[in-house]
N, C-alpha and C positions, 0 to 999 in steps of 0.2 A: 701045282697050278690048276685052276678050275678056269674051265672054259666053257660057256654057253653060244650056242649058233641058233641062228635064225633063218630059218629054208624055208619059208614059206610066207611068198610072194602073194599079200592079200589084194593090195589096190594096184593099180594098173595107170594112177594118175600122176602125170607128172609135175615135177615141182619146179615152181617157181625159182627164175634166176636168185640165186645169193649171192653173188660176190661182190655187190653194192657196198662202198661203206659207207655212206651217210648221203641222203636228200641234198642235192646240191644248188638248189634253189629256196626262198624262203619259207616260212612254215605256212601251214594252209591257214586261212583264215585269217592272216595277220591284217591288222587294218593298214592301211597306209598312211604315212607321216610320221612325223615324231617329234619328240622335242625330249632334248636332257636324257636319251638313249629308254624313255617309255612311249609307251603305245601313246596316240590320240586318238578317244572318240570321235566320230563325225557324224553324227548321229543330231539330226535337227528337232529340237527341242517343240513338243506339242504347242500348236496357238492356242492361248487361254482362251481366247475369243469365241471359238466350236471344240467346246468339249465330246468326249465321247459318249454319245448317248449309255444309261446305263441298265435300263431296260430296255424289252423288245416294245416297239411302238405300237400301241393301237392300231385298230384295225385299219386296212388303208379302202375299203368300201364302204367305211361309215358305219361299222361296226362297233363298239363299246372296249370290248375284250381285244389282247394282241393278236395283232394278225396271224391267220393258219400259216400261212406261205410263210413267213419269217421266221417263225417258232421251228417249222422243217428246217429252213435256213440254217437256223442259230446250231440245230441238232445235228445238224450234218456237217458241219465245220467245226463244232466242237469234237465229234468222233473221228473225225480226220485228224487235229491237233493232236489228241489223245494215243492215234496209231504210229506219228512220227515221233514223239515223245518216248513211247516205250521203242519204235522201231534204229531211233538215233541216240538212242540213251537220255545222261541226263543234263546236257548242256556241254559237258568238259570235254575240251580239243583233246583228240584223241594225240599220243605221240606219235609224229608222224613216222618217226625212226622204224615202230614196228610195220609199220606197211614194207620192210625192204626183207622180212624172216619167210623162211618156207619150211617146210616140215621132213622130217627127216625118219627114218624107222631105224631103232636100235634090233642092230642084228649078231651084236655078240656081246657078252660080258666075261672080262675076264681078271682074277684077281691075280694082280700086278708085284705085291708083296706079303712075306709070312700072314696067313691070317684070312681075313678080308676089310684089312683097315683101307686100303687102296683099289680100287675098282678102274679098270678102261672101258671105256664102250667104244662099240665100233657102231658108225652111224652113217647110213646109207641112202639114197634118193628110194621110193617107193619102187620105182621101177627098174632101180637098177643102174640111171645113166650118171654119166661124168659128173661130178662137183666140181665147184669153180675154185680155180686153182688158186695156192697159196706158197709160202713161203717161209722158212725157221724163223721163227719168232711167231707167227700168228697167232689168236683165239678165234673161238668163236663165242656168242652170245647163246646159253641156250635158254630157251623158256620153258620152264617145270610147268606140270599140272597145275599146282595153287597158282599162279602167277608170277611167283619170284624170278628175274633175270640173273642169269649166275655167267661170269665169263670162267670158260676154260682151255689154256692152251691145248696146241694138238703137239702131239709128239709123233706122228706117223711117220710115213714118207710121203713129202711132195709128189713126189713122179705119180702117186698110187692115186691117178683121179675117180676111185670109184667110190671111198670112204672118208670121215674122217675116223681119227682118233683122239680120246681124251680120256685122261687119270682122274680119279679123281678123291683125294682121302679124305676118309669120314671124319668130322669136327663135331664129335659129341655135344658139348654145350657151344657151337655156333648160333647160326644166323636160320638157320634150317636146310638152308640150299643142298649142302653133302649127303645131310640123311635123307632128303628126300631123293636125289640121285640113286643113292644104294638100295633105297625100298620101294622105291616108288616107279622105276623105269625098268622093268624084267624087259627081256627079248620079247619084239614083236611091240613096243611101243612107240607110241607116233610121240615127237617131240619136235617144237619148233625151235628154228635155228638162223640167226644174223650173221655173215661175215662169209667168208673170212675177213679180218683184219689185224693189222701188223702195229705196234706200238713198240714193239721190241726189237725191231730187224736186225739179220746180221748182214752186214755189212763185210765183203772178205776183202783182204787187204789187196794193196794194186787197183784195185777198183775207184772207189771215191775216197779212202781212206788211206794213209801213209803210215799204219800202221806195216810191222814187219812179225810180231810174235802176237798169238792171240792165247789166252789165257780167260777160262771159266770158271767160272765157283757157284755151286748149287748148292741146295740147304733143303734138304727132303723134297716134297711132291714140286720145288723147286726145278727137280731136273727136268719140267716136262718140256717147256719152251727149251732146254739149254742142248735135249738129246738129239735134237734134227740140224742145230748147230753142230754138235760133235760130228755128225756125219758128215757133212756136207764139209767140215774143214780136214777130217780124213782123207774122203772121196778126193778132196782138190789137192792133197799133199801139201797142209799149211803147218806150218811150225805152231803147232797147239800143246795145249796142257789144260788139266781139268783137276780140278779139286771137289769132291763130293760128299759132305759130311752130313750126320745125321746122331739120332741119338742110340739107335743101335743096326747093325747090319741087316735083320734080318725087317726092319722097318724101311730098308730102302728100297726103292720101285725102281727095275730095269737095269738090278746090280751084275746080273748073267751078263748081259750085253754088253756091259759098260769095263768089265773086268775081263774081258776076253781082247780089250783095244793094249794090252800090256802098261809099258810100265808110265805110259802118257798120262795113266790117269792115279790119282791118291785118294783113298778113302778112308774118310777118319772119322772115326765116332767116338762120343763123349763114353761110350761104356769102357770100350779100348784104350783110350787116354787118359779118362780120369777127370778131365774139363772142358771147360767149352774151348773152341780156338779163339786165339790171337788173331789182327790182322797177318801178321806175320805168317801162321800157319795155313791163313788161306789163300795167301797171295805168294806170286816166284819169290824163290832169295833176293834176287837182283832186280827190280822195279824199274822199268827205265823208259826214254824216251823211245816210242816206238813200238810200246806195245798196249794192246786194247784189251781191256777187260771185261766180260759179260758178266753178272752175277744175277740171281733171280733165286728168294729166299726170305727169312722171315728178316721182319724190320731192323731189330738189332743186328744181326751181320750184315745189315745191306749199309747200315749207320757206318760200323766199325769198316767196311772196305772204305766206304765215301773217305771218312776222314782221314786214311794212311793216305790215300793216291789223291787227294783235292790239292795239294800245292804239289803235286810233280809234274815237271813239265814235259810237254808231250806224251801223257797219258789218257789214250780214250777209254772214259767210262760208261758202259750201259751199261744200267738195270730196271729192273722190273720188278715192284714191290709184291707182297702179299696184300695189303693193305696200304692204306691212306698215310699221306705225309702228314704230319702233324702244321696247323694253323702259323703262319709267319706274317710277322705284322701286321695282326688280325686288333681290328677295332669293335668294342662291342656296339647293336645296333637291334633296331625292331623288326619284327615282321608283321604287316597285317595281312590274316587272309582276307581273301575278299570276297567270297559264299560265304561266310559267317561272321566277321567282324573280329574275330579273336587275335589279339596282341599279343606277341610269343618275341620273346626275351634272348637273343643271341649273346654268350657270350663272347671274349675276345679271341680264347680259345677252342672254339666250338664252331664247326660249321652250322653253314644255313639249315642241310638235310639233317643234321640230327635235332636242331632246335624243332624243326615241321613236323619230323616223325615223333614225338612226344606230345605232339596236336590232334596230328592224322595218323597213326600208325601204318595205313593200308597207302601211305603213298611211294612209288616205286620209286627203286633206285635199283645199283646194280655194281658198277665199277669203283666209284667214291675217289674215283679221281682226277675226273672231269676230259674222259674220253670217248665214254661209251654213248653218253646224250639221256640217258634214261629216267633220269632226274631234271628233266626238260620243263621248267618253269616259267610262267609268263608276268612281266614285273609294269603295272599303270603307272606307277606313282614311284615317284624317288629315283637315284644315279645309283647302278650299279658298276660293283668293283668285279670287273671278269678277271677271271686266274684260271679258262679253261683255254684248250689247243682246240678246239673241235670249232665253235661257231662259227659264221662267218660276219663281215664286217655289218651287211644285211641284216641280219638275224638279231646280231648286238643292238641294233639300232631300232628293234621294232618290236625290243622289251623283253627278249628270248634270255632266260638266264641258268647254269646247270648250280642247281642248289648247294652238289655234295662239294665243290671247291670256291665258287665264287661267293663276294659279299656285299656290302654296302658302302660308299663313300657318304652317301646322306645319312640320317639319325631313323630314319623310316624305310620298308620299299612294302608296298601294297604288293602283294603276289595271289596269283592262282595258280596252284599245283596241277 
């Protein structure tokens, strides 16, 4: 095991609250009114009648030439225009979602499995104080150096309010986000951080649930949201069981710990076996009313649990994908931006954000699957088809739309990214 620590406390500044999950009021700027769920201008149309002059005017002494005084005028309000220009950017609403991140310092690194295909950070407030609390299931949002937003479960302990924790395996030909993680954040870097927030909660039985047996299935870096469940249904004496497969043992993260809970837990790997698992190999013998499933893992095992346990009755299922569900009932439709006029072609199967991102490259996203908000787009023209959990009724109505899951019911929607 390699472990890196971080002792030396350079700022002294404290951070800002996190445990906001989302702006609960509408987006700044939005104009008000609406019609057919797009924004309206209100914006009164210039009188043709006094146009705007478009020189400075002659002299107002009887002068020939334009006036001294106005020419200062014109120069001094155009260098002021010039300083709020560069000083507020370049027109584009900022996401307001990031106004709710604070900064964090990595203060340990440590690799989690054979190798260093797997990395945890541990990530601490500047100064040291409490983080806001969370719960098994949560991510947080963090922000790499370039820009990219990447979500990552914590696998810590709740009770532990001075850090979080997060896994994180490296995806050689991904998206960038892991490699930049592994190389890019040594002990002692500042890194911004959203959430916590829960998309996957566990829920223990007696509670709000009538479940009676609880049962997990993780599927490699899978187990990081699954591992603060295992504990917490230990800790309460819940009739559990855990299944953990992977493609070989020494590729799995937090297999000491997890293999020291006896014989509650099964770990099976395709080198051991010989093939991938069956529904059957990752779920009890006995399937029944009454008991809840967790799973969190890549899309094909999360498919093959969905379809054995989707017609049993009284069977609860959560999970939480690696990636984006695939387009259902998806019509194809246009997009036009609206800083540049370009017509961008959505297929039936294709979300909005990937149709944008072959336009814009550099526009964010994050989650891709319409929880985190970071693909926060604003729509003038045309009826949009929401398929997000996040907006609120507000928000939908004032043209707010998340690119990576929602669509179009019109043939057109005008969008600014």
């Amino acid at each position: 095991m390699v472990v890196e620590r971080y002792v030396d406390v350079r700022s002294r500044v404290p951070p800002r609250q996190c445990g906001i999950d989302r702006p609960g009021s509408g987006l700044p700027g939005a104009i008000a009114g609406s019609q057919g769920g797009a924004r309206v201008s209100t914006t009164t149309p210039a009188d043709p009648r006094w146009p705007a002059p478009q020189d400075v005017p002659v002299g107002l002494r009887g002068g020939t030439g334009p006036d001294s005084i106005l020419r200062l005028l014109e120069a001094a309000i155009s260098a002021r225009v010039r300083w709020l220009v560069a000083l507020h950017g370049d027109g584009r609403q900022q996401n307001p979602i990031d106004e709710y991140k604070t900064r964090l310092v990595v203060t340990a690194r440590t690799a989690v499995a054979s190798g260093s295909d797997v990395v945890s950070l541990e990530l601490r407030a500047p100064d040291w104080s409490d983080l806001a609390p969370w719960y098994p299931g949560a991510h947080i949002d963090l922000y790499l150096p370039s820009g990219r937003i990447r979500q990552y479960s914590l696998w810590g302990d709740p009770a532990d309010r001075r850090c979080y924790r997060i896994a994180v395996r490296r995806i050689a030909d991904g998206t960038g986000g892991s490699n930049e993680v592994h190389d890019e954040l040594p002990v002692g870097a500042l890194v911004g951080v959203r959430g916590p927030r829960n998309a996957f909660g566990f829920v223990e039985p007696g509670r709000s649930t009538r479940a009676e047996r609880v049962h997990f299935v993780a599927g490699g870096i899978g187990i990081t949201p699954i591992l603060p469940m295992v504990r917490e249904a230990e800790r309460t004496g819940l009739n559990w069981t855990l299944v953990y497969v992977g493609r070989e043992r020494r590729t799995l993260p937090f297999l000491d710990e997890l293999t020291r809970l006896g014989d509650r837990v099964t770990i099976r790997t395709d080198d051991e076996y010989g093939a991938l698992p069956t529904a059957d190999d990752l779920l009890p013998p006995n399937v029944r009313s009454g008991d809840a499933i967790y799973c969190c893992g890549p899309v094909p095992m999360m498919d093959l649990i969905a379809a054995r346990v989707r017609n049993e009755p009284g069977v609860e299922l959560h999970a939480e994908r690696f990636s984006a569900a695939p387009v259902v009932d998806g019509q194809p439709f246009r997009i036009r931006l609206a800083r540049t006029g370009q017509i961008i072609d959505v297929a039936a199967d294709q979300t909005a954000l990937d149709a944008v991102l072959r336009a814009e490259p550099g526009t964010p996203y994050s989650c891709r699957q319409g929880f985190c908000g970071t693909c926060t787009a604003h729509v003038s023209d045309g009826d949009i088809d929401h398929r997000d959990n996040l907006l609120t009724q507000d928000e939908r109505d004032a043209g707010t739309m998340l690119l990576c899951v929602s669509r179009a019911h019109s043939p057109y929607l005008t969008v600014t990214t």
